[in-house]
C-alpha positions in Angstrom: 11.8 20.5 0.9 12.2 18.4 4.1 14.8 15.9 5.1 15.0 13.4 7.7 18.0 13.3 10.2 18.5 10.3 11.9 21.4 9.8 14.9 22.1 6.0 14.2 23.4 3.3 16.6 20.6 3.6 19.4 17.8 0.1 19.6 14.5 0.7 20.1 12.2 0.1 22.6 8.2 0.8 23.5 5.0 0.0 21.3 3.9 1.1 18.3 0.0 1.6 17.3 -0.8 0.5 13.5 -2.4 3.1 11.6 -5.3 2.2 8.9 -3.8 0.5 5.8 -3.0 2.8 3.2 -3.5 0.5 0.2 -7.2 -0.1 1.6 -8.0 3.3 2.5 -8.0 4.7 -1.0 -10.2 2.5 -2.6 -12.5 2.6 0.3 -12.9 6.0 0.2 -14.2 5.3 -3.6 -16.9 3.4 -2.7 -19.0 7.0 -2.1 -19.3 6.9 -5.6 -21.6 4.0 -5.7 -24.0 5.3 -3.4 -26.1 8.7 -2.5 -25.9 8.1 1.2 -23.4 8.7 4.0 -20.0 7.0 4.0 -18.3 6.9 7.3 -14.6 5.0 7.5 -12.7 4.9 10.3 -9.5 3.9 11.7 -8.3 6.0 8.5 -4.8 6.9 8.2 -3.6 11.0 7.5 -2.0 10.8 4.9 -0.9 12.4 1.7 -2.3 9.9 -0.4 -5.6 9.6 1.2 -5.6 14.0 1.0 -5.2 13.6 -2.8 -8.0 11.3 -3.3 -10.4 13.6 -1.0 -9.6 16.4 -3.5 -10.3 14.0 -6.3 -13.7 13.2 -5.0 -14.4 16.8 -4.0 -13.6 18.0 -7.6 -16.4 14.6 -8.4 -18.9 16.7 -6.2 -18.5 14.4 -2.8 -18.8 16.3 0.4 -15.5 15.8 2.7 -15.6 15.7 6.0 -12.1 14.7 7.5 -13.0 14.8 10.8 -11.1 14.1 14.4 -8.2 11.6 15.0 -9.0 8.6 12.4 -12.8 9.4 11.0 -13.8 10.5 7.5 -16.9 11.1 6.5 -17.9 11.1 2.9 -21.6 11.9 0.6 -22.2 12.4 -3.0 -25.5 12.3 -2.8 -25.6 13.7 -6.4 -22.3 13.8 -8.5 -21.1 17.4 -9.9 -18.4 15.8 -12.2 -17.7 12.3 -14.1 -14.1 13.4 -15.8 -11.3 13.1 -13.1 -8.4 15.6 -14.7 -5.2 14.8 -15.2 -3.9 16.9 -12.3 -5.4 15.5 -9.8 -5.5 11.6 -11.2 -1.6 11.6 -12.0 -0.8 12.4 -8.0 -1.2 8.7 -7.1 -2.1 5.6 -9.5 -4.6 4.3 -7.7 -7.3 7.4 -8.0 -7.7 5.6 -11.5 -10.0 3.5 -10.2 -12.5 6.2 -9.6 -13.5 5.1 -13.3 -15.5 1.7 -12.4 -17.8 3.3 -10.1 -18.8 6.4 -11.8 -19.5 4.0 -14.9 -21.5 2.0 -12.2 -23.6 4.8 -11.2 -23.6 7.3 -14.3 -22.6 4.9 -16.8 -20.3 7.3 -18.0 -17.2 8.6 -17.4 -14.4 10.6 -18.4 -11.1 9.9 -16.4 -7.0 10.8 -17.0 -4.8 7.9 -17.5 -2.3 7.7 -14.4 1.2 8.9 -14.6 4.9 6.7 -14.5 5.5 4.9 -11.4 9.2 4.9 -10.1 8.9 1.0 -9.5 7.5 0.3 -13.2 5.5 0.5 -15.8 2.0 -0.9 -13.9 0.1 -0.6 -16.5 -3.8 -0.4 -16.7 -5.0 -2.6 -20.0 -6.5 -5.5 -17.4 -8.4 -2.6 -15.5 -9.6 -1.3 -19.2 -10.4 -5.1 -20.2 -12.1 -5.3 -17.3 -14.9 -2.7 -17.7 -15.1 -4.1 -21.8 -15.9 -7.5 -20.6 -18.6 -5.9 -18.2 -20.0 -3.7 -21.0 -18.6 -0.6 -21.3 -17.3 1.3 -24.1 -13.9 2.7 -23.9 -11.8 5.3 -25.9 -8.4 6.5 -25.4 -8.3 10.3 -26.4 -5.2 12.6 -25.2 -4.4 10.7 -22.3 -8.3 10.4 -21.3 -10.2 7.2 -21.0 -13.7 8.0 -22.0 -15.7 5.6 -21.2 -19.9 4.6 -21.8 -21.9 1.7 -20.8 -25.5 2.9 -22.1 -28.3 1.0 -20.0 -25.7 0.1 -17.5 -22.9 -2.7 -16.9 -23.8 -5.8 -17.3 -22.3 -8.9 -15.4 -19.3 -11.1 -16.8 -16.7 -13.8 -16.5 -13.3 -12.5 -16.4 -10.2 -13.9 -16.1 -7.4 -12.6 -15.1 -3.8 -13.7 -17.3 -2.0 -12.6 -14.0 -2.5 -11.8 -10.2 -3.4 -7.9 -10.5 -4.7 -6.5 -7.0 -5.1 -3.2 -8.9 -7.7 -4.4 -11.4 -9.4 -6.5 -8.6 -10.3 -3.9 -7.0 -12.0 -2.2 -10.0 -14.3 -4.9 -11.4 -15.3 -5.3 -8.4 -16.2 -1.6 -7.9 -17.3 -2.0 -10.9 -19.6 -4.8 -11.1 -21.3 -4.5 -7.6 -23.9 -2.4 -9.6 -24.0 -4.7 -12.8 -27.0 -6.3 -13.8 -26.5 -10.0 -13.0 -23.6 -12.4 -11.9 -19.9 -11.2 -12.3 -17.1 -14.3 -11.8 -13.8 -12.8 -11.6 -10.9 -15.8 -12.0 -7.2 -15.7 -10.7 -8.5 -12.5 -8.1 -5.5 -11.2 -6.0 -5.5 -12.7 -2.5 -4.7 -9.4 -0.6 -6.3 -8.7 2.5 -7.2 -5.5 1.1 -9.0 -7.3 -1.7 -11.3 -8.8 1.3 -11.6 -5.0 3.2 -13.2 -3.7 -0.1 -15.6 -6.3 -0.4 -16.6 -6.3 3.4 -17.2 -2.8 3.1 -19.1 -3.0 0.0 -21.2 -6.0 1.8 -21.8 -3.9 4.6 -23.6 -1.4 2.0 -25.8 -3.9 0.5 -23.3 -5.7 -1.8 -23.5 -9.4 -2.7 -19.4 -10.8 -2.9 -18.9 -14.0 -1.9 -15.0 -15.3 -2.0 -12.9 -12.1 -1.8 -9.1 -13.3 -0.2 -9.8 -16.7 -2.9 -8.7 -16.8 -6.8 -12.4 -17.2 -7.4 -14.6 -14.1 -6.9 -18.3 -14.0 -7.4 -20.4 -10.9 -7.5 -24.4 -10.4 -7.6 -25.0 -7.0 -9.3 -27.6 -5.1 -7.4 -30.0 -2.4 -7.8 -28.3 0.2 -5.1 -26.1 0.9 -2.4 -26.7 1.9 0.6 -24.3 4.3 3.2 -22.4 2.7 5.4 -19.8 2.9 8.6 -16.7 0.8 8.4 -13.3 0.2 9.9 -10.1 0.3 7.8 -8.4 -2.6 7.9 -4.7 -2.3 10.1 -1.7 -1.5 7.6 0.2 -4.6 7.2 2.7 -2.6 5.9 3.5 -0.3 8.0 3.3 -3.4 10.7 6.0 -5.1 9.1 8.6 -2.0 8.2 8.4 -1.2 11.9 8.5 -5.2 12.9 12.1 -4.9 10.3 13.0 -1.8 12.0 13.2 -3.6 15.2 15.0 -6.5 14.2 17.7 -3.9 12.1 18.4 -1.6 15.0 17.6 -3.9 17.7 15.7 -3.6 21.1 12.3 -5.1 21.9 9.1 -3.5 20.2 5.2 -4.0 21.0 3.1 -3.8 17.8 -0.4 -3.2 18.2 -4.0 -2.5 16.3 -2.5 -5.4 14.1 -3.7 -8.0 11.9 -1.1 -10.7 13.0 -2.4 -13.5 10.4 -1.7 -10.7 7.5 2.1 -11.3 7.4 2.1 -14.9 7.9 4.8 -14.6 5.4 7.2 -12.3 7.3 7.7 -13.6 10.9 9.4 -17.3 10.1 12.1 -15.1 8.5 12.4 -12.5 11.0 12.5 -15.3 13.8 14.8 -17.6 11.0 17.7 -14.2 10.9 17.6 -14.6 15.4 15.2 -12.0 16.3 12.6 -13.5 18.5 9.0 -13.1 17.6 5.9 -13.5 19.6 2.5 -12.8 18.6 -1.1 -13.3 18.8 -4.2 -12.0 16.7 -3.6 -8.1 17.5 -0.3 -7.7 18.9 3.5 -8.8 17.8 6.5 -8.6 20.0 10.0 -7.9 18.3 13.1 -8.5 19.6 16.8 -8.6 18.6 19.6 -8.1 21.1 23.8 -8.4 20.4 24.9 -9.7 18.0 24.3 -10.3 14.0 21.6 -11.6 11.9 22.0 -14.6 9.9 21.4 -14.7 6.9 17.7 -15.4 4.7 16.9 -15.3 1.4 13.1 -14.1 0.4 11.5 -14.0 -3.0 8.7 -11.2 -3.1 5.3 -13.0 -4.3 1.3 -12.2 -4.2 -0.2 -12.5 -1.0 0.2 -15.0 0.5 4.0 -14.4 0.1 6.4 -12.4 0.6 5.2 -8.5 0.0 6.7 -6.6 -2.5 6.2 -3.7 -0.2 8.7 -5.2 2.4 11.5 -6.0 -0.2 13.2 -3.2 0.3 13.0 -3.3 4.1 13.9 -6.7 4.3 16.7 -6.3 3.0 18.2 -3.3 4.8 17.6 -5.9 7.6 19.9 -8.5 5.3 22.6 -5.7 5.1 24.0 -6.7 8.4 23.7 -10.3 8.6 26.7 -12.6 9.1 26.9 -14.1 5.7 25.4 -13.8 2.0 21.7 -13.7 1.3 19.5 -13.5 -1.9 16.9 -11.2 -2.5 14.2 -11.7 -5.4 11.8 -9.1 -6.7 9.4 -11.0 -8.6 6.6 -8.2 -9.0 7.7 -5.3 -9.9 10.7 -4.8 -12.3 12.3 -1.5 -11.3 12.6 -1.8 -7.6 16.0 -2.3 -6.2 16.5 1.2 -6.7 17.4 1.8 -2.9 20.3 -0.1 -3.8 22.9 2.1 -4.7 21.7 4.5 -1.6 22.3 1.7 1.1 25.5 0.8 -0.5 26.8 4.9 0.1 25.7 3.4 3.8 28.3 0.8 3.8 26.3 -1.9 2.4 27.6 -4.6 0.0 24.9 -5.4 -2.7 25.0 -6.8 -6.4 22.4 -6.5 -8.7 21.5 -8.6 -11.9 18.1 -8.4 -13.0 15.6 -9.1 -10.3 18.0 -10.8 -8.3 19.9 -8.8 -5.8 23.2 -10.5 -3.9 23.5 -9.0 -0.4 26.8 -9.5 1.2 26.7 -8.6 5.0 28.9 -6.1 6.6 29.2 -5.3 10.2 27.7 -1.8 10.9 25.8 1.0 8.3 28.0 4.1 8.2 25.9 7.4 8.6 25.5 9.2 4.9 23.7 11.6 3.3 21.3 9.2 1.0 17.9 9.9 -1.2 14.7 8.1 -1.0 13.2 6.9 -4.3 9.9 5.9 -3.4 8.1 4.8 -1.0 9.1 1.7 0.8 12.7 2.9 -0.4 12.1 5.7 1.9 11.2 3.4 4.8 14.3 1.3 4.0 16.5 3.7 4.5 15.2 5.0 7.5 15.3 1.4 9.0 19.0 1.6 7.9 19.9 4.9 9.5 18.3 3.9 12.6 20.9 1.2 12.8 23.5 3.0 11.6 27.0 4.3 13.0 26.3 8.5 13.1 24.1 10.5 11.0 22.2 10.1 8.4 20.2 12.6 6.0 17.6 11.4 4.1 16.0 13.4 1.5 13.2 13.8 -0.9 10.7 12.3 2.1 7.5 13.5 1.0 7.4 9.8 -0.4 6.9 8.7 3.0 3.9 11.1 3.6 2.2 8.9 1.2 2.2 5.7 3.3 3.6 6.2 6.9 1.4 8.4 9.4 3.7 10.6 12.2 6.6 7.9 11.2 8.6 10.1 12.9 6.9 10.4 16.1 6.0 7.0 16.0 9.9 6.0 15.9 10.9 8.6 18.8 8.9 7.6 21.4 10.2 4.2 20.9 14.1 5.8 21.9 14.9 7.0 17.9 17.1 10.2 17.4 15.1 11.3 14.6 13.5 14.5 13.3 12.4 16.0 10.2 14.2 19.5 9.1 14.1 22.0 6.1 16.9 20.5 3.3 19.6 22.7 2.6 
């Protein structure tokens, strides 16, 4: 298993490309189900999640081509499979959602319930509710949805008891090939929410408010191939934007959506960094000195990302005061908490509220990632830190960061990715 070693204490400097957003890219990719033709994304990140799902649609019968630097091509121009087994579905949650468009196309389907998630329970009755309201019929049976929508999905109002970008997604995957008009009420906001329906649109798709609470969707008769550019992982943008302003120096961002993390910069500028951006490109920089302090509360797009929590407050860790840190999406995910405090860090947690007392420097440690952004989080930390830290159990970041390491050297890091002991 690898590691990550990271000399601390160095700032960084030079620009930094934005890969294709991972949370887009994987239900992109399950738009080939809706259609016999050619699907062709680009800008597409290499990844380990986006691997798993090509191995998912493979098993499905869907011709993989993974092509050169950022292209994948993809064609089922007839389906092999409609059940989606439980070891390939309980890799990553979101290959669930393979369900809504092979009950679109086939109108049946048989597909594994996903596994635990380290951040919470996420579960997937709204996704399930979903489909019903469309239509379909569904039975739980060993940890299998089977599902049926004889004569095909029919449109629907469905509203939504909460902001779920998950089950979004689906009825809308799901519905794009229902028969008549599909209203989906209190929609997620995400920009990813918008990338699936402007890639659905450009195959003949009729979605008119995608990014609003209020989604309407014309069924139609079929789909049609398509060539379409993943949307820039605002992600990834703002863990390196936070890894700037934690270690210091002055980094380019590029291949960016700016507008995407609207939410972000006033805090980053509001802790002393100075930000400067325009539509595709965001200048960090931090010099001497420490951050003040800011507190955040994580919200659905448009506010504060979830996905940054954990990176924001590594950043927090070293400002010159106290500052207050609220999860309110997920309710498992200050678990990098006890790993920045063997770092040095001062942190108290009660319930979704975590208390972050600043400290002057991150001490070098030997520290495990948890998930994902955790992962990220730590690294930001370590790159700020005073001597070396070891990071384990990385494959997390494989998931959602392409050549992170790379990426971070040529911008002056000391880091490097070796075999654990």
């Amino acid at each position: 298993m690898d590691k990550i070693v990271i000399e601390g204490g160095f700032p960084l400097n030079g620009e930094i490309s934005i890969s294709g957003a991972k949370n887009s890219a994987i239900k992109l990719m399950a738009v080939c189900l809706l259609t016999d033709e050619p699907v062709t994304l680009t800008n597409m990140p290499r990844l380990r999640d986006t691997r798993s799902m090509a191995g998912l649609l493979e098993h499905l019968g869907v011709e993989v081509d993974p092509g050169k630097k950022d292209v994948m091509k993809l064609h089922g121009p007839k389906l092999t499979e409609i059940t989606a087994p439980y070891d390939l579905v309980r890799k990553m949650r979101a290959s669930f959602n393979v369900l809504g468009p092979l009950l679109a196309r086939h109108h049946k389907a048989k597909v594994s319930l996903p596994g635990g998630c380290a951040i919470g329970a996420r579960p997937v009755d709204l996704h399930l509710k979903a489909l019903e309201a469309l239509g379909a019929k569904i039975e739980l049976d060993e940890g299998y949805v089977i599902a049926s929508a004889k004569g095909g999905l029919k449109g629907a109002e469905i509203t939504f008891p909460f902001v779920t970008v998950g089950a979004t997604e689906h009825a809308m995957l799901a519905a794009v090939l229902a028969k008549g008009e599909t209203v989906l009420y209190n929609a997620a906001r995400e920009p990813e929410i918008a990338d699936l329906a402007n890639c659905l649109n450009s195959m003949g798709a009729k979605i008119m408010g995608a990014g609003r609470s209020e989604v309407r969707i014309t069924g139609v008769e079929r789909l049609s191939g398509t060539k379409y550019a993943v949307v820039p992982d605002r992600i990834e943008a703002g863990t390196y934007a936070l890894a700037a302003a934690t270690a210091g120096g002055s980094v380019r961002l590029t291949n960016i959506r700016s507008d995407h993390l609207g939410s972000l910069w006033p805090l980053i500028a509001q802790a002393g960094a100075k930000v400067s951006l325009d539509e595709t490109t965001v200048l960090i920089e931090r010099g001497g000195g420490r951050p003040k302090p800011v507190d955040v509360d994580t919200m659905a797009y448009p506010g504060f990302p979830t996905d940054l929590q954990a990176q924001f407050m590594a950043f927090m860790c070293l400002a010159n005061g106290v500052s207050i840190v609220r999860e309110n999406i997920f309710e498992n995910r200050f678990m990098h908490c006890p790993e920045l405090a063997r770092m040095g860090a001062d942190i108290t947690v009660t319930g979704r509220e975590a208390i972050v007392r600043g400290v002057k420097e991150f001490r070098g440690a030997q520290v495990m990632a948890t998930d994902l952004r955790a992962s990220a989080c730590l690294i930001n930390a370590g790159l700020a830190a005073r001597g070396e830290t070891h990071i384990s159990r990385v494959y997390h970041l494989d998931r959602g960061f392409e050549d992170i390491e790379g990426k971070l050297e040529r911008c002056g890091a000391r880091i490097s990715r070796q075999k654990d002991d």
